[in-house]
N, C-alpha and C positions, 0 to 999 in steps of 0.2 A: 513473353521473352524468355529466352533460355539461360539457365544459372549456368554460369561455369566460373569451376574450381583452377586456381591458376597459380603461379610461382613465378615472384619479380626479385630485380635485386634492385637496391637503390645505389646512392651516389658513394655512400659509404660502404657498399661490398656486402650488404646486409640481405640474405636473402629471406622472403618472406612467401606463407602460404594462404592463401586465403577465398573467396567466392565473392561475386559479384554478378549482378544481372546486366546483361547488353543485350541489343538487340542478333550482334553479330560479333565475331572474332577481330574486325579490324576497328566499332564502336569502343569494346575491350581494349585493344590497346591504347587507343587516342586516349580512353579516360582513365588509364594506369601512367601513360606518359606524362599527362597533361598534371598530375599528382606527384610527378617528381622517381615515378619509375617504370623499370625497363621489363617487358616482358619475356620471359626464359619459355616458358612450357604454359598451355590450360588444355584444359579433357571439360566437353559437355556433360555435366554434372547430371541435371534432369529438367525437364521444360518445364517451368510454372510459368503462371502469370505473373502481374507487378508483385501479388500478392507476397511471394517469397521476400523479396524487398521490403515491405511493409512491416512484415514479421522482424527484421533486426529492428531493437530498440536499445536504447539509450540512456546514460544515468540521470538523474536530477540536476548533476552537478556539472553533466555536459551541457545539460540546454541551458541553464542560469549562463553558463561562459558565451556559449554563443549567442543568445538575445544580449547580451550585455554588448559583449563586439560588437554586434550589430549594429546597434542602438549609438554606441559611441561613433563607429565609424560612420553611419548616417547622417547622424549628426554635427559631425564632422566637414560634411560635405562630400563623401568618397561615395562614387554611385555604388549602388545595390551590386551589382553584380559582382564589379570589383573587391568588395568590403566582401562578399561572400568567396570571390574565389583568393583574398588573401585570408579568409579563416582559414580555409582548405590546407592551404599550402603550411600554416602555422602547426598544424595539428599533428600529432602522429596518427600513424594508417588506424583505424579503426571501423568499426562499423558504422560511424555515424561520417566519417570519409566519404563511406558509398554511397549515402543517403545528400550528403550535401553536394558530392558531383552530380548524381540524378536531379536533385532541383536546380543546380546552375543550368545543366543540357537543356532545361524542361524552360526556364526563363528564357535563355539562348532560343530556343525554340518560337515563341513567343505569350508563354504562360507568365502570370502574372503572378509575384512571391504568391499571393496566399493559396491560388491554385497549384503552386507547384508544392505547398507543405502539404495540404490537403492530400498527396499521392501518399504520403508518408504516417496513417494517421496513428500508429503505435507507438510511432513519436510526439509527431506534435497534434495536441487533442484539438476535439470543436471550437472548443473556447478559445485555445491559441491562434486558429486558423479566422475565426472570426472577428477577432480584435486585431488582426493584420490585413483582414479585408477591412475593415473599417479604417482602421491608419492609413491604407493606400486611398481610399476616395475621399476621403478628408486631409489628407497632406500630413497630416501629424505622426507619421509614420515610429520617428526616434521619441516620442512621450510615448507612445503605445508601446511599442517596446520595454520602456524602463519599467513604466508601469509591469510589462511583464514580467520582467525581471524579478523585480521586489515580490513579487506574489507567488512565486516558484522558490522563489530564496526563502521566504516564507511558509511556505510548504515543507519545505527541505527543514529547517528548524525546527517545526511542527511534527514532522516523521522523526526526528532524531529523538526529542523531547517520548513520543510513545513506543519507542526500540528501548529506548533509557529503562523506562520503567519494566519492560518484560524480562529484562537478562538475571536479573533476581531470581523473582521467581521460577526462569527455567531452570537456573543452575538450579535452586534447590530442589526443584522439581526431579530433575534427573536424579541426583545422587540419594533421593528418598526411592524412586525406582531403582535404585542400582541396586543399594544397601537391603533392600524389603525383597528382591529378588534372589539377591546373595543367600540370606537368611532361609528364605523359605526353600529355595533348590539344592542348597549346598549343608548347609548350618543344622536345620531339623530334622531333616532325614538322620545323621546321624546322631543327635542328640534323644532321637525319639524313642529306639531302646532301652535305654537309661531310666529316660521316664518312666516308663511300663513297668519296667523291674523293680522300680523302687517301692513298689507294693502298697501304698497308701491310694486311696480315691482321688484319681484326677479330675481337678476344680475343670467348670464350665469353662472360663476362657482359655484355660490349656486344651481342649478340647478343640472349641475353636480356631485355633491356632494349629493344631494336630491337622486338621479337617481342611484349612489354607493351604498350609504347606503341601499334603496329600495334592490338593488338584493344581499347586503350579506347579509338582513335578512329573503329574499325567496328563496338563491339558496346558503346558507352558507357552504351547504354540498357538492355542485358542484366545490364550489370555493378553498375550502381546500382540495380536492379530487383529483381535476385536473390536479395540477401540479405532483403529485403521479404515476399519470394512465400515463400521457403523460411519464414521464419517465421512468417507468414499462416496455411501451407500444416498448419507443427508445431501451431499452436495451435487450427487445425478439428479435426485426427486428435486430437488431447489433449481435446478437448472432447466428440466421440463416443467414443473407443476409451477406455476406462479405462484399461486393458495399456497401452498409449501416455502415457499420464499421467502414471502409476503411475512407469512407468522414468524420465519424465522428472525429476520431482519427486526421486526416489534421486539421479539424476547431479547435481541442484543442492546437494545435501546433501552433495557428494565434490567439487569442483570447487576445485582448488588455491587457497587462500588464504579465496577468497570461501564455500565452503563449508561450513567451520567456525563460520564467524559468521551465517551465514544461520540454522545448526542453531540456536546459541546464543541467535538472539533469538525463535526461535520456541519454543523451550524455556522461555526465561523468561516470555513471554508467556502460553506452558500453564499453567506452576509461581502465577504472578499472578492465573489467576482460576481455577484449580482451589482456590487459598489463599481469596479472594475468596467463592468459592462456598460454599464449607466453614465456613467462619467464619458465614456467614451463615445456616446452619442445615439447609443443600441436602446428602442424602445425597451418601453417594463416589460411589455407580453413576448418579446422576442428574447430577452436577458434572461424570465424567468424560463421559459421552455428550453434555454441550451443549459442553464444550471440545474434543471430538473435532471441532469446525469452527471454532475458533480459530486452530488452528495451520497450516491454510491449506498443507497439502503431505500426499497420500494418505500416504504412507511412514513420518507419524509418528500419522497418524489410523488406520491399518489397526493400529498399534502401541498406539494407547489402547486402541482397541474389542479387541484381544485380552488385554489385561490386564485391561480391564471383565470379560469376560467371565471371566475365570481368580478375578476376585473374587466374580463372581457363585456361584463354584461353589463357594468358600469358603474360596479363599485368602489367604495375605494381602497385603496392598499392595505394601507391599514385595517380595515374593515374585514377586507376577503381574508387575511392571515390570522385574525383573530375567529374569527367563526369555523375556521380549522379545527380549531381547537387543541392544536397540534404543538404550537411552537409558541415560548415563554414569554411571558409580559411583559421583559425587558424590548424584545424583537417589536412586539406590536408598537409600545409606547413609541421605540425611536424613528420606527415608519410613521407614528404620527407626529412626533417632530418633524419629520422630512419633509411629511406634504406641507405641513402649518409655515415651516420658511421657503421651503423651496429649492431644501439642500437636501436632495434625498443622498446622494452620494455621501456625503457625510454626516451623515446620521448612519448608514451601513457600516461605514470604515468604522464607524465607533464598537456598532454591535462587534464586528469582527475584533477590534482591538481590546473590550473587553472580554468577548469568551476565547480568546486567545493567551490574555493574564491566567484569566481561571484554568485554563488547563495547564497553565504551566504550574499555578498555584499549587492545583489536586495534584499534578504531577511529583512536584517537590515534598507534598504530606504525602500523598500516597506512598512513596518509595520505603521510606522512613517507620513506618506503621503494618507494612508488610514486611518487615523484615523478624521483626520479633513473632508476630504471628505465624509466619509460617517455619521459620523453627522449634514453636512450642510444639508445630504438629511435626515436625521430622522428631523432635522430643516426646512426642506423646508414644509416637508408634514404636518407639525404641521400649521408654517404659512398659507398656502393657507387653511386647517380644520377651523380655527380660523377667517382666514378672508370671509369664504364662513358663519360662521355662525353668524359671530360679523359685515358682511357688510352691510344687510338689515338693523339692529338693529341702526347701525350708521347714515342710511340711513334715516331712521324714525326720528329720534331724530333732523337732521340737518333739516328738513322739518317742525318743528313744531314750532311757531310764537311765542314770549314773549313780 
């Protein structure tokens, strides 16, 4: 279908610019009208497929609003469609406007919700598509929902909680690259004659320092370029070579400090809709194979799909994740709580609700213990600048006779 760029005005005189996929110019207006505006002008933008559509995606904190609406108005009693076309209409124009008029046309049509998310999938993932096919054949449509809700809401406190902790460290991070750049581009070059002339032997780490400055103000462009290309460079070879991926993905999961908690949240993230999925009626071997892309690091997905597989063969849960050898003894023991009562569901909710503590725990020590650290080093690099250019100087002065 053909994207076209187009220009409405609403009820309030508001005129607005924006793109949308139809099949045709008079599809285009019915679903501009049908949204509360009036079409002025559109130019065929460029022919793609759905796929253009797919590509707009959406915050966190839009789809928690609308699984929640949902859910409430379902529950409610207000059929689907209608509960969908008053989110529409409640919302301001947005990209996720577009996306939700395409799934009402696609229901209208005769697709059924989960097929018509399924068209949208950069919005709403497997897992959400799958726990809404499941809510449709079993009737429980509005708990499937809430359920989803809280699990994305949950998500969303979890991302906030690991945004927390990095804003430190980047500030400091920048301003030791500002200051270290300042110095060596601007600061030594002209302090470096000074030095030379003062005619005493200059110490090793003045040297040193002479010899930094020298190549960031010959190869400034290499130096802040580098680290760019080299990571560029990791992320194409990670993207074709799996083997390259694969290792990288292990070293993030071993990486002093940061590594522990990266496991942790992607662990409880698994434990969350593996719990999620189960509850809701989705066998173990179908829950673990759609959470095998949850967890978003080959190292702990090569580790499901071989316990899938160990249960496949007629193991038992417990069993197949402990011979992994992959995932903490906390996780095994509560999977064998689960089979031994018969609450697997909750025995996961737990795994997830305690490495969920914990990383708020690491989260709250870490912030606190990085903060002194990493200005002893914006402190170190000052001293040793200070004393590679202030130690000749001292040096001179102690040598001269009164």
């Amino acid at each position: 279908m053909p994207d076209y760029k187009f220009k409405t005005i609403d009820a309030a005189g508001k005129v607005r610019s924006d793109s949308m996929v139809a099949s045709n110019p008079m599809e285009l207006e019915k679903r501009l009208a049908s949204m509360g505006f009036d079409l002025l002008s559109y130019k065929e933008h460029s022919k793609f497929s759905s796929s253009v559509l797919q590509k707009k995606t959406i915050s966190r904190r839009e789809l928690i609003n609308f699984t929640f609406h949902v859910e409430q108005l379902t529950k409610s009693g207000v059929p689907l469609l209608d509960s969908l076309k008053d989110i529409r209409n409640s919302i301001e124009y947005s990209n996720f406007t577009d996306v939700l008029q395409t799934v009402i046309d696609d229901i209208e049509g005769g697709k059924t919700f989960s097929l018509a998310l399924a068209e949208h999938p950069q919005v709403f993932d497997k897992v959400y598509v799958t726990l809404v096919r499941v809510g449709e054949e079993t009737g429980n449509l509005s708990d499937v929902l809430k359920d989803l809700a809280e699990t994305i809401r949950w998500q969303d406190e979890l991302a906030s909680h690991t945004r927390k902790i990095m804003i430190y460290p980047a500030i400091v991070t920048v301003v030791v690259i500002c200051v270290v750049s300042f110095l060596m581009i601007y600061l030594m070059p002209q302090l470096l004659p000074f030095i030379k002339n003062i005619g005493t032997e200059i110490p090793f780490y003045t040297k040193v320092l002479i010899s930094i400055s020298g190549a960031f103000v010959d190869y400034w462009y290499v130096i802040f370029s580098l680290p760019l290309m080299i990571y560029a460079a990791v992320v194409i070879v990670a993207n074709k070579n799996i083997a390259v991926r694969y290792f990288i993905d292990g070293i993030k999961l071993k990486i002093w400090l940061i590594g522990p908690l990266v496991s942790k949240i992607k662990l409880a993230r698994f434990a969350n809709y593996f719990a999620m999925m189960y509850s809701s009626g989705i066998t173990v071997l179908d829950a673990l194979n759609i959470s095998e892309n949850m967890v978003d690091n080959l190292v702990l997905e090569d580790s499901i799909n071989k316990a899938r597989s160990s249960i496949a063969e007629g193991s038992q849960i417990s069993e197949s994740f402990e011979s992994v050898g992959v995932f903490p003894s906390m996780i095994v023991r509560m999977l064998k709580v689960g089979e031994d009562t018969g609450a697997m569901d909750e025995a996961l909710l737990n795994v997830s609700y305690f490495y969920n503590r914990e990383v708020k725990e690491s989260i709250d020590k870490l912030e606190p213990a990085m903060m002194p650290v990493l200005t002893i080093i914006l402190g170190g690099i000052m001293m040793w600048i200070m004393m590679a250019v202030l130690g000749p100087v001292y040096d001179a002065v102690s040598t001269i006779k009164i």
